[in-house]
C-alpha positions, 0 to 999 in steps of 0.5 A: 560491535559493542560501542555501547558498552566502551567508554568515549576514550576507547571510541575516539583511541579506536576510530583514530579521531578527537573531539575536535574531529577529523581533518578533511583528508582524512575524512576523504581518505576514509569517504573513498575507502568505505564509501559514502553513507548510503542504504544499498541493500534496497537494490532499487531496480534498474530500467532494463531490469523492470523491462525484462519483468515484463516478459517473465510471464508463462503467457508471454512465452507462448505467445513467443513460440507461436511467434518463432512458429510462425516465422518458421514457416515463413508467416513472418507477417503473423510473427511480427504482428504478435511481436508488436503485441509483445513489445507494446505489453512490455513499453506499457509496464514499463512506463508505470513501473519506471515512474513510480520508481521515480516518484519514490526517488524523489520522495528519497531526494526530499529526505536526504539530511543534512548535518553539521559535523566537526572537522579540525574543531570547526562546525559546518554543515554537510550532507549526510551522505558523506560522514565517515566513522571517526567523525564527530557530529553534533544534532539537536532537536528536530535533527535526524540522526545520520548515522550510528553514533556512540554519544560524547555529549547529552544535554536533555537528550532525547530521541525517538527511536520507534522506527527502529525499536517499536518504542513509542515513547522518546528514549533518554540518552546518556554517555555512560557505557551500558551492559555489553549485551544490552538490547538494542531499545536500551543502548541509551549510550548509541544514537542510530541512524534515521531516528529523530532528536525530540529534545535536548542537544548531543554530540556523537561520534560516527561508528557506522555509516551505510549498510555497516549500521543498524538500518543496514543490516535490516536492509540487507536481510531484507534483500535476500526475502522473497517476493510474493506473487499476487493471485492475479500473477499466478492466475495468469501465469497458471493460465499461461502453462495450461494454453502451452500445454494445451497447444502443444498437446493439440498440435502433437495429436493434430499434425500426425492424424491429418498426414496420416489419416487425412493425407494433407501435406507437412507443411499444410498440417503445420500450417493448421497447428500454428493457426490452433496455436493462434486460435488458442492463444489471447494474444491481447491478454497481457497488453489488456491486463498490464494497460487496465493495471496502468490505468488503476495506477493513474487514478490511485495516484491521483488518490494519495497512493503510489503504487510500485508495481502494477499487479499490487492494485488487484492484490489489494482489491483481494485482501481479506484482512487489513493490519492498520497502524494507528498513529497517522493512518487512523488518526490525524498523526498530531496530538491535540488537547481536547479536554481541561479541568480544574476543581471543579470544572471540565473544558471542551478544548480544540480549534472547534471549540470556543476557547474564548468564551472560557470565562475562568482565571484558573484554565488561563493558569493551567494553559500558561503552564502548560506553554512556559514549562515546555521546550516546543513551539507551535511548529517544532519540538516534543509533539505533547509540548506542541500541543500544550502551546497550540492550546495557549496560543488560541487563548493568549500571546504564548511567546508574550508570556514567555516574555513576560516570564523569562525562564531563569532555570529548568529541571528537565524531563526525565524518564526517571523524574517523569515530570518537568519544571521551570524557574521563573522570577516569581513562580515555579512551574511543573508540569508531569505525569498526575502521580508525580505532580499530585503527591507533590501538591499540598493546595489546590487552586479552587473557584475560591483561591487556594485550598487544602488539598484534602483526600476527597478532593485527591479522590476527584481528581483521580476520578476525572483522570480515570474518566480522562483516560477512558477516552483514550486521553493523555492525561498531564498534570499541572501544578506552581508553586511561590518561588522562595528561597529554596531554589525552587523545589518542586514540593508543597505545590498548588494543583491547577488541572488537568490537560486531557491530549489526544491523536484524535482520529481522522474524520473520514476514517469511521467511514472508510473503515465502515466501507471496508467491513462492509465488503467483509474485510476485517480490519486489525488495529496495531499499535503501541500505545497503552491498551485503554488507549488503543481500545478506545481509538479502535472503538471510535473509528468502529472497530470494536474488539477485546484488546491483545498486548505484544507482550501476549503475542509473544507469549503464545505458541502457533497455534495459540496465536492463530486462533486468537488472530481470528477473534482479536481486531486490537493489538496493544503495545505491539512492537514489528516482531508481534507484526510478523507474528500476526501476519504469519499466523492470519495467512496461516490461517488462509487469509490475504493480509494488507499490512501498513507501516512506516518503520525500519523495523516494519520492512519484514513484516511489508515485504512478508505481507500479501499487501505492504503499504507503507506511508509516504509522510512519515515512513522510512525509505527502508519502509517505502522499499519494502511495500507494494504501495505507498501512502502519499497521505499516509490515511487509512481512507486512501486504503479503502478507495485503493480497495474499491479500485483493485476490485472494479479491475479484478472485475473488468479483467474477470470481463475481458478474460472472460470474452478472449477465452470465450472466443479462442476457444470458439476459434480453435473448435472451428478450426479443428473440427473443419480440419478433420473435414479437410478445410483450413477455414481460417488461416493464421492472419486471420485469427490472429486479425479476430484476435487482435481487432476484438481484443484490442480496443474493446477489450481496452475499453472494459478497463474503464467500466464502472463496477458500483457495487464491488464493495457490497461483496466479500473477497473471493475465496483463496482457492478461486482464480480469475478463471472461476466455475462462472467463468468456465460455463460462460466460456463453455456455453458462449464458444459452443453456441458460437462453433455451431453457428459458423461451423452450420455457416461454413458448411452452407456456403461452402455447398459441398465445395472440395476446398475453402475458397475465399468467400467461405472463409470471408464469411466466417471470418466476419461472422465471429467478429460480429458475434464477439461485439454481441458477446462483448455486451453478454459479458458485461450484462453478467457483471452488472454493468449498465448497457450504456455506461462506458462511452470508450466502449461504444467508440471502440466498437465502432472502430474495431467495425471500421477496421473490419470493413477496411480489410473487406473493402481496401487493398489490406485484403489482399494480406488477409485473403479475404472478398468483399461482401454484398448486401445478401451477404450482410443479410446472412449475417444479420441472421446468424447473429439474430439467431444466436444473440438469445441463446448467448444471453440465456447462457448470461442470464444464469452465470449472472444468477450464479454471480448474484448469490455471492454476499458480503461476510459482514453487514454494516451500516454506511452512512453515506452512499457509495461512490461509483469507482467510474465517475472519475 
């Protein structure tokens, strides 16, 4: 409704309240009828609904119709064995993904604000979760707003509605009506909720609660977007429908050519189609994928970054662009004054800095303005203000001063006046933008006392404010005056100096954004800030570029845009609609985008983003609901180290994707071709035992490989999957050398016998678990990693040994059919492998020669070395 264009009168005559406020019944009444002051349209997702996500995979359901199948024909130990596979994918998933949603419950909790609200004229504090339309609110500086409020009362109102609106500056508010068809950023008579009070006090009347506000409206649309899978969901997936395909395609031409051409029986023919269809399937490859995602949750937790759904940690890692805020991701998020300057003198000024060996009255005078003609403390208030106190305070006693000097009156800051001043016993204090402080000065405060303010000396003073400025400094003047007997007016003042503040970037930042260009990902700064400011932040962290205003972006047509996106890495005075506009024209362009905010206004472009990460500090629950991942410390390095980590496990997944393929399709050529021949040489318990004895605990294990180097390549290409020409020729040539070798094992221990008998089926059975531990480590050689390097692999193996030896040499034997071995046997054994093992490390040597030709987009100059992703 058009609240911002009715008077106070019509608000409180249609809301039926006072300035004395509701009374509480009917503030109960209208609490049970609208319902309490709440986002709903996040839709936070239920337990039993992340439990059910876990099962919408097209491989999961193939391994369910190999199930059924197995049941069916009375295998029901080959059912449940791949039902317990199933479950365990699922409980695992789970588990990670109930708590993260836990950890940003709690997040909310610490958020929930209270407020102090009128009932019946008396003031008490209440949640704000239980306003209602009609109550009459009172906030001031450091409150949130709770809710949409149409304003009664401003008192050097001010409120920073940027996680609303994009507006960077705080927003005066008044209580006069505005023009009905008012954008949003200049409603200056409403107040909306979640945006925070940076000065003065008001009183509001509550017009909207809930999803009926502005934050509720965002809320709503952004319930109804949808959600991007990430390249390793639909690699998997694709491979998923491919197996299914496959399978049914086999079965269907299998089953008819052995009854018909063979003469097996119906229920020997069937009993071959679901050990093709156990051979084909990795039955291991989800419970791997989900416990290597799990465990890259666990260590990015541990590293300032809570992931919300677990295949956004590989996403991540095939980002090739990165769309970074400025405030608090790259810089520090507090401003600070790092430079002063009085005629004719310029100060380094910061906690590095030695403030008391300063031997100079006048930077003692301007810090004193600066602290004394400010409505902040150290901890509370205006961030410029806390930042002029902070400088005081390491020189002298600020609340000394204040003491010393009582305030007797004020001329607040405005929009408008865009200075302020301060009305002491004896002096008059201003402090403002150097436009206005300068044309009101008539003296200047020089080593020698007070001078005339001449048009050379004006003349310095803008040189030094343009050299201020040039390095990204926000630049206030500050100037006094004798108090007489005008009241204190704030003309013929004495200029003091300059104070030059500045968000300054975080330390680590150069670095971490160093690393990322390194592994040819461009970075992409957007920001509000003024475009020598936001050029000058870029420059300093290292990303050099010409600048693009918001105000370009929206001027541009598609195409325009998305041939400057490629070119542009700064984007000043950007508002979230130019950040949906960047992102759309960047993925237009082919490109996997990570996009930050922190925003109401920033959801659409974090839930559009290929990547949303949100910041956990200063980022709105809107924002957190939105993401793929959030920020504990809202630091752009944390980003980078969440890069590396998505890219060491889309390495070990490559891995271990690799090795269960390789072996499958070995397992289903070895069944199929012994089939044409008459003999089922492996049944189902069996391969479903290869399976899960190679795919298990060693598989699991390559989820903790080291993988040094992942940040000295580019991202892969879009139209790459997991399954990419590397793979395919080490699938290729590994499960062809491992078919001959037991298929030419099978056939000599056989001897010409007319059917399998156990022996036979014992030793190929041992014989492919051996090759897969000897192809475990070919497929490691190929990535780079070192031999010995991942001591849980060599546990692993050791125990998937035992466990083999246990079904040969225990009572288990009797489920799985199988005979114990004797020494020749062994022997035998040992040969196949011995003979086999160049041969698979030939077929290693040239897909990593393939591998090694893949080279980063960008060059750049660390300065310190890589870390390996694996020491932790």
């Amino acid at each position: 409704m058009d609240w911002h264009a009715r008077d106070t009168e019509t608000v409180y005559e249609e809301l039926d309240t006072t300035a004395e406020g509701l009374s509480p019944e009917a503030a109960a009444e209208r609490l049970e009828r609208v319902g309490p002051n709440e986002i709903t349209g996040e839709q936070r997702r239920g337990p039993l609904r992340i439990f059910l996500a876990q099962f919408s995979s097209a491989l999961i359901w193939v391994l369910l119709l190999a199930a059924v199948l197995s049941f069916s024909i009375g295998h029901a130990v080959d059912a449940i064995l791949i039902g317990v596979i199933l479950l365990a994918n699922g409980v695992f998933g789970f588990v990670q993904e109930y708590r993260a949603e836990q950890s940003l419950d709690a997040l909310r909790e610490l958020t929930t604000p209270e407020v102090t609200v009128r009932r019946d004229g008396e003031e008490e504090r209440r949640e704000a979760t239980e306003l209602v339309p009609g109550d009459v609110v009172v906030f001031s500086q450091g409150d949130v707003v709770p809710a949409d409020c149409r304003l009664v009362e401003a008192n050097n109102l001010e409120v920073d509605e940027a996680a609303l609106t994009g507006e960077s500056v705080p927003v005066t508010k008044r209580t006069e009506p505005v023009a009905d068809d008012a954008p949003l950023a200049e409603r200056e008579s409403m107040v909306y909720k979640g945006t925070n009070v940076t000065r003065g006090r008001g009183v509001a009347v509550v017009v909207g609660t809930g999803m009926d506000t502005e934050v509720g409206g965002i809320a709503e649309e952004l319930s109804g977007a949808e959600t991007l899978e990430t390249p390793l969901q639909r690699d998997l997936d694709r491979l998923g429908r491919r197996l299914g395909i496959g399978v049914v395609a086999l079965s269907a031409v299998l089953v008819p050519l052995l009854v018909f051409v063979g003469g097996r029986s119906l229920v020997q023919s069937a009993l071959t189609a679901v050990s093709l269809a156990v051979a084909a399937v990795p039955e291991g490859l989800p419970a791997v994928v989900t416990l290597t995602l799990a465990l890259g949750v666990r260590r990015m937790a541990d590293e300032n970054a809570l992931v919300r759904t677990l295949p956004a940690v590989e996403a991540l890692g095939a980002v090739d662009v990165v769309c970074t805020d400025k405030t608090g991701t790259l810089t520090e998020g507090e401003m600070r004054v790092r430079a002063a300057w009085v005629y004719d003198r310029t100060f380094d000024v910061g906690e590095d800095e030695d403030d008391d060996a300063i031997e100079d009255e006048r930077f003692d005078r301007l810090l004193e303005i600066g602290a004394l003609c400010n409505d902040a403390t150290a901890d509370d208030g205006d961030p410029t203000e806390r930042a002029l106190v902070r400088a005081a305070n390491r020189r002298f006693d600020v609340d000394g001063r204040r003491e010393a000097r009582p305030r007797r009156d004020e001329k607040p800051f405005s929009s408008e006046r865009k200075r302020m001043a301060t009305i002491h016993d004896d002096q008059v204090y201003v402090k403002g933008a150097p436009d206005e402080v300068l044309s009101r000065a008539t003296r200047i405060l020089t080593e020698d006392g007070t001078e005339e303010l001449t048009a050379e000396r004006r003349e310095r003073i803008d040189d030094q404010i343009d050299d201020f400025a040039e390095n990204a400094l926000r630049v206030l003047a500050f100037a006094f005056k004798e108090r007489d007997d005008d009241g204190g007016s704030e003309e013929n003042l004495v200029f003091v100096g300059l104070q030059g503040l500045i968000d300054p970037p975080r330390k680590e930042v150069r670095d971490a954004i160093e690393d990322t260009q390194r592994a040819g990902i461009d970075v992409k700064v957007i920001t509000g800030d003024h475009p020598t400011t936001g050029r000058a932040i870029a420059a300093q962290v290292g990303v050099e570029s010409d600048v693009l205003t918001g105000a370009e972006v929206a001027s541009m047509d598609e195409d325009e845009l998305r041939e400057r996106v490629e070119e542009i890495d700064v984007y000043a005075r950007a508002e979230p609609s130019h950040k949906v506009r960047i992102l759309k024209a960047l993925q237009a362009n082919g490109h996997r985008v990570a996009m930050t905010g922190d925003g109401i206004n920033d959801a659409p472009a974090l839930k559009n983003a290929d990547v949303g990460i949100s910041m956990g500090v200063r980022g709105t629950d809107v924002a957190k609901q939105a993401s793929d991942i959030v920020l504990l410390d809202d630091n752009y390095s944390t980003i980078r180290n969440a890069i590396r980590r998505g890219r060491t496990i889309f390495d070990n997944i490559w891995k271990f994707v690799a090795y269960l393929l390789s072996a499958n399709f070995a397992e289903v050529l070895v069944v199929f071709v012994a089939s044409l021949f008459g003999y089922l040489i492996l049944p189902a318990v069996q391969l479903l035992w290869i399976n899960l004895l190679t795919d298990g605990l060693p598989a699991l294990a390559l989820g903790a490989d080291p993988s040094g180097d992942v940040m000295d390549r580019s991202p892969r290409e879009r139209v790459t999957g997991i399954i990419d020409r590397p793979m395919l020729e080490l699938i290729a040539g590994a499960g062809l050398t491992v078919t001959v070798l037991m298929l030419g094992l099978m056939f000599y221990v056989l001897d010409g016998a007319p059917a399998v008998t156990p022996y036979a089926m014992t030793m190929v059975f041992t014989g492919f678990v051996l090759f897969e531990f000897v192809k475990l480590y070919v497929v490691r050689w190929t990535k780079g990693t070192p031999t010995l390097s991942n001591a849980w692999l060599e546990v692993a193996v050791a125990a998937s040994l035992l466990l083999q030896l246990a079904v040969l040499y225990t009572p288990l034997r009797t489920y799985f059919g199988t005979v114990p071995l004797g020494l020749a046997d062994w022997g035998l054994l040992g040969g196949v492998v011995l003979l086999g093992s160049p041969v698979l490390l030939s077929v290693g040597w040239l897909v990593k020669r393939r591998e090694t030709g893949r080279r980063p987009a960008k060059t750049v100059q660390s300065t310190e070395p890589e870390p390996d992703p694996g020491d932790d």
